[in-house]
N, C-alpha and C positions, 0 to 999 in steps of 0.2 A: 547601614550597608555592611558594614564589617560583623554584624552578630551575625548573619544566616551564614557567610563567607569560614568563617571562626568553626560555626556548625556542621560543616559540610566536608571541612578539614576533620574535625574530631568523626564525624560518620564516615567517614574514608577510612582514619586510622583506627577503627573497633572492628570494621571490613576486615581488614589486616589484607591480607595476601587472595583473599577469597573474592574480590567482585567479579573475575573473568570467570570464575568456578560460578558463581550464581548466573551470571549472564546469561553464561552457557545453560544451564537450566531452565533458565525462566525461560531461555528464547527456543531450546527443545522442545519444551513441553505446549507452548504455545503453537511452534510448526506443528505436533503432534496431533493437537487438538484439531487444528484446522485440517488438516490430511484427512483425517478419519470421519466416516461416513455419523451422522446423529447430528443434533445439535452441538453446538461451539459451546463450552463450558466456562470460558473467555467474554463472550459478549456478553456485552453490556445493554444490549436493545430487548427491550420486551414489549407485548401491548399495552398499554396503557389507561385507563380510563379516566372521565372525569373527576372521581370517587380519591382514586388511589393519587391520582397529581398531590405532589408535597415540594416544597423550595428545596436546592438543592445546596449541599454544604460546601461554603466558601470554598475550602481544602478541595472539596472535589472539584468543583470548577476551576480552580489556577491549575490540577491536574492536567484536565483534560484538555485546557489550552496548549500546557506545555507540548500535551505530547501530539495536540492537535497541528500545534506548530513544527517542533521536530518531523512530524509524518512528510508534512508539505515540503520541507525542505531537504529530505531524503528522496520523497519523488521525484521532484527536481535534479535534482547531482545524478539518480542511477537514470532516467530518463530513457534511453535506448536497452540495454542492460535489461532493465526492471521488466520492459516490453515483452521482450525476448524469454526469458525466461520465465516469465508468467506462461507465456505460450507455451514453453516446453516443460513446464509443468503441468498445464489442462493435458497435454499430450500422454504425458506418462498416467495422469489420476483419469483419465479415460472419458473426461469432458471436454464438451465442444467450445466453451465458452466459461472462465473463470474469472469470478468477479471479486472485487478486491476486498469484501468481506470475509470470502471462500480459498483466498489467495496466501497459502501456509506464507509464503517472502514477501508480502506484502512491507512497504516500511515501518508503520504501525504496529506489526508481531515487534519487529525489532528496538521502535521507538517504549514500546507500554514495557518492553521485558526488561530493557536498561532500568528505568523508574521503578519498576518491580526489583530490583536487583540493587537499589540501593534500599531499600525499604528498610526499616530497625525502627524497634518500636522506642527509642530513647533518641531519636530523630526528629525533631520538628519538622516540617511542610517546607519551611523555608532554607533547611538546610540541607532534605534532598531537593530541593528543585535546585540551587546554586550547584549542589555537586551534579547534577544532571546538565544542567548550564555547561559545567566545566566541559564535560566527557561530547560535547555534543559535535565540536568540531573534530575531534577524533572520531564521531560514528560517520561525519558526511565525508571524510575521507573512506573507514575500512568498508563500509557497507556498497558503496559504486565496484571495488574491488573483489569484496565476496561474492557479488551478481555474477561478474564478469568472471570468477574462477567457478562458479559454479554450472554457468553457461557451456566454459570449456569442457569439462565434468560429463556433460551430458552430452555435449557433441563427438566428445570421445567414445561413447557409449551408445551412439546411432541414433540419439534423440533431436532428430530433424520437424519441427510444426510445419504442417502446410499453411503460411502464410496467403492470405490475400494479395493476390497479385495488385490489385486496385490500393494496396496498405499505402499510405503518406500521398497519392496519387489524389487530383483535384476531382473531386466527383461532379460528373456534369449530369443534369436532370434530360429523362427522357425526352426526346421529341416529339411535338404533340402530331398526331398524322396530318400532314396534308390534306386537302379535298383534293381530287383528282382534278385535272384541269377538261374545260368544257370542250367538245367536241369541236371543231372547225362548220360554221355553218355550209351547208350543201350548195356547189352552184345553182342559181335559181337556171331553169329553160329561158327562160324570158330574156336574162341575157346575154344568151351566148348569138 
């Protein structure tokens, strides 16, 4: 337990003064990506075929948990926040609907760019994932906080979404028509 911990310390201290400098980097260049109209140079998803399928390497998948985990629990903490100004981001990139692969603040930019930003090729897997570990409770505090100044940011700036009036509201299903009701039979002559 103590050699990744030992590691993670030593990859912090070669960072020196530098990890908010790269953060900031990796997490620009990722909003950047996503902003701008083409393919994501960022993702990770391609087609795939039977042909080309190969097992994927250990190092990658503790990766992708980590930050698969981190994502989840950054949506979680910005929850309202995150909502919001996703909204008022479709609004300003002049789409109707932005989905969180398309979504430059998604938590994910934020989660991949930190682990990007501890990256050093004299780092073992387990010594940035501990130092990712570390920083993690620091990002579910600063990132609820940077929604929510960026939110202000935009509200200041007239970027109002038309929300869905029906939004958090319980959606009740159509009602099926009625048949109309049957006429009243006629009195008969007979007996009046």
């Amino acid at each position: 337990k103590w050699k990744p911990l030992k590691g993670a310390i030593a990859l912090l201290q070669s960072i020196g003064g530098g990890p908010a400098t790269r953060l900031e980097t990796r997490v620009r260049g990722r909003f950047d990506a996503k902003r701008s109209a083409g393919p994501d140079p960022f993702a990770r998803t391609a087609a795939y075929s039977i042909a080309s399928l190969s097992l994927v390497a250990d190092e990658e998948v503790q990766e992708e948990i980590a930050v698969g985990n981190a994502t989840r629990r950054l949506k979680e903490a910005a929850g309202e926040a995150l909502f919001l100004l996703t909204e008022r981001l479709a609004t300003v990139m002049g789409v109707e609907n932005l989905t969180d692969d398309a979504n430059p603040a998604y938590p994910r930019v934020f989660a991949r760019a930190l682990l990007d930003a501890l990256d050093d090729a004299d780092a073992g897997l387990a010594a940035r994932l501990a130092a990712y570990g570390a920083f993690s409770p620091a990002l579910l505090n600063a990132l609820p906080a940077t929604y929510e100044a960026a939110n202000a940011l935009l509200v200041s700036r007239g970027v109002m979404p038309t929300l869905r009036r029906t939004y958090g509201a319980p959606q009740q299903a159509p009602m099926r028509p009625q048949a109309a009701p049957a006429p009243a039979p006629a009195p008969s002559p007979a007996a009046g």
